[in-house]
Steps between C-alpha positions, in 0.01 A plus 500: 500500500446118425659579107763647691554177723476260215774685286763483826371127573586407140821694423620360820421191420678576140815624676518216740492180232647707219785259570337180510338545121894455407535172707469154317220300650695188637637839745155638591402152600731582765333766580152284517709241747524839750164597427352141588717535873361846563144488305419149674716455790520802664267742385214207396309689254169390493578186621146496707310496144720282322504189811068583538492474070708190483286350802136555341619439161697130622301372811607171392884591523686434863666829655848355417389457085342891542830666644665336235258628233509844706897501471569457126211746460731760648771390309319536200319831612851683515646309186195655346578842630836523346406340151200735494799812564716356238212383229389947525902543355593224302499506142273240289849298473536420835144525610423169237750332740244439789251361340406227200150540274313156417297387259464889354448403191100362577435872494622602136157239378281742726719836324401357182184389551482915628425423856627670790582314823409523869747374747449481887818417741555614864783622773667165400873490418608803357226625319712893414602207229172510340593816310763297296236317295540858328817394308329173355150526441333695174211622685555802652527422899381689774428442869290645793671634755391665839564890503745548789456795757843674421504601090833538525539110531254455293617677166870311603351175501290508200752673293707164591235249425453659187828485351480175421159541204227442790214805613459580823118616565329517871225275560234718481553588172604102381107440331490823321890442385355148407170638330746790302720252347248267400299790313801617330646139393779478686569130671623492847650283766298613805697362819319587890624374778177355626571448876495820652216574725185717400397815684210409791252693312621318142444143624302350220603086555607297805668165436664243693921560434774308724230385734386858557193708423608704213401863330610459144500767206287414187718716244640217329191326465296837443753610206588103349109507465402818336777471258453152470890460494668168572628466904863394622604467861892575542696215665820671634726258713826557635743263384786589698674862709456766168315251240103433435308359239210658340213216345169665357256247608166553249155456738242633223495627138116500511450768852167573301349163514598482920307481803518823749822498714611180293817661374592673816430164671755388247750723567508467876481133496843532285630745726414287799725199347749695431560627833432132644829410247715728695307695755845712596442711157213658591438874647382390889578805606186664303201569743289268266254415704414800690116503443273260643197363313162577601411094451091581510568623176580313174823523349382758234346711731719683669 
């Protein structure tokens, strides 16, 4: 019965945009303008968990500067949602149009030197745009994703992401993907969007992120580590409506010869001043912090 409610949720859902995937985007960022009024103003998704997320994370910040922040966040959020529709039907072409690559060619040394790479980013920007370093990089690219309830969706959205050279594998399976293509000599461009929150029982490392006790996964350190591959965190920023910037920035090419946590310290600390850049590009509608720390244990604990 649920296979049976997926397939009519997502050929509905087919039916209903099938004429938006013909509209250029300057017209379905009219679309995101009516969106914003009834997403934010009338409806007011979430708007309890982004105004507590921006208050915890910015205690510094007057109620005037986080209404501000919270506005241009749902700007952004339903910019995103249209860009996100058009990136699934637009050719490489027109996709390349949303988004520039710097300093790419830093990671043809590592392809020669026959080292794969390790990238961490987060629900900054636009990050469907990740799956375009497919059409520049010679290592074979391929992302974590997590597996979504309805297949249907699924198997429609990774189809997309995939047209442009990138592989689309869930997380559980990201190590052994990793592990596979290192055996077999294959280089790859590993990118994980490190910010999404672990499973209660999974909670391996607190940390302290936006002023917040924070559950953090160790993936990209666990994986950088064992394959001893060098680490990049992905600086997206939004330059203006329908144009970011991509800038690898490189935090280790020794993981091996680093503390414990040290690199995922590194990539949340890069994360963290990203968002502090322009806080209104960041996912605060996520339910990041929905677990509570027990604090008479030590960060590694729990």
């Amino acid at each position: 019965m649920r296979k049976v409610i997926h397939a009519i949720s997502f050929y509905t859902f087919s039916i209903l945009t099938f004429p938006f995937k013909f509209m250029p985007l300057r017209w379905l960022y009219g679309i995101s303008d009516i969106m914003y009024l009834i997403i934010y103003k009338i409806i007011g998704y979430r708007v309890d968990v982004v105004k507590k997320n921006l208050k915890n994370s910015f205690p510094q910040k007057t109620e005037s500067e986080l209404l501000e922040i919270e506005r241009k966040f749902y700007r952004h959020f339903c910019d995103l949602f249209v860009e996100q529709f058009y990136i699934l039907h637009a050719n490489a072409k027109k996709a390349k149009r949303l988004c520039s690559f710097k300093n790419l060619e830093q990671l043809d040394r590592y392809y020669n030197e026959n080292k794969s790479i390790v990238v961490a980013g987060g629900h900054y920007g636009n990050w469907e745009l990740y799956g375009l370093f497919g059409l520049f990089l010679k290592h074979q690219v391929f992302g974590a994703y997590k597996p979504l309830a309805n297949k249907y969706f699924e198997s429609f959205v990774n189809a997309s992401r995939e047209r442009f050279g990138a592989l689309a594998v869930p997380m559980r399976d990201t190590p052994r993907t990793a592990m596979q293509f290192a055996r077999e000599g294959k280089l790859f461009f590993l990118g994980l969007i490190a910010d999404q929150t672990p499973a209660k029982g999974e909670i391996r490392y607190w940390t302290t992120f936006l002023n917040q006790d924070t559950p953090v996964f160790l993936g990209t350190e666990k994986i950088a580590k064992k394959l001893n591959q060098p680490v990049f965190f992905c600086n997206m920023r939004k330059l203006k409506r329908g144009f970011y910037e991509v800038e690898l920035e490189l935090l280790t090419d020794k993981p091996a010869e680093t503390k414990p946590y040290e690199i995922t310290e590194m990539h949340v600390r890069a994360l963290e001043r990203l968002i502090n850049e322009a806080p209104e590009y960041w996912l605060w509608s996520h339910r990041r912090w929905k677990h509570s720390r027990n604090l008479t244990q030590t960060p590694n604990e729990q």
